[in-house]
C-alpha angles and dihedrals in degrees: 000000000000132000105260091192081054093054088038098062100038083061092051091042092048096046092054091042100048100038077044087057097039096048091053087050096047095042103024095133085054097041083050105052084041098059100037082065089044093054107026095118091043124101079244102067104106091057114055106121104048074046083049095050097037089051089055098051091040085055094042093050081046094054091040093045096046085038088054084039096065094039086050093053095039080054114036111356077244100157088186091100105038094046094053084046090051087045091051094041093053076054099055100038081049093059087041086056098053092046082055106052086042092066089040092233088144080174091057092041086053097046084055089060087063086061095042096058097061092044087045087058099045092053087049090054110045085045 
């Protein structure tokens, strides 16, 4: 029998990190004015948009990954997939942190943790 907190939280992963990755797409001209602001007194500020556009594939791996996860534990109680999805997600959460902490926004590196924990979890437990 499968893990039901494990599916539970791949969903939860997969759904942040794919509406993460559609809204950059959608609205990338926004995202981007947005974060050279963001980051224009970072060491980072002359790269936003290749950052912009590493963040997004990292996010969209991460939701694919979590997505084929849940469909590989409802089939066959295989872990392979949703562990690499909940690998790839601390990753990206982990970029997402030090760009964070560049920009010195310490509310937006916090608000980060709560995403961590659960990706944190879901590593621990498909291990």
């Amino acid at each position: 029998m499968f893990n039901i907190a494990s599916v539970l939280v791949l969903v939860f992963l997969a759904a942040t990190f794919i509406q993460s990755g559609y809204d950059k797409t959608m609205y990338w001209k926004d995202n981007l004015e947005w974060l050279k602001g963001h980051f224009a007194k970072t060491p980072i500020k002359n790269m936003v948009p290749f950052s912009l556009f590493l963040i997004l594939v990292l996010e969209l791996i991460s939701g694919i990954l979590c997505v084929s996860g849940v469909i590989q534990l409802l089939f066959n109680n295989g872990r392979t997939f949703g562990l690499y999805g909940a690998v790839f997600c601390c990753i990206t959460l982990i970029f997402l942190l030090i760009g964070q902490r560049m920009a010195k926004d310490y509310d937006g590196a916090r608000t980060i943790v709560i995403y961590f924990i659960p990706a944190v979890l879901a590593t621990y437990w498909l291990s």
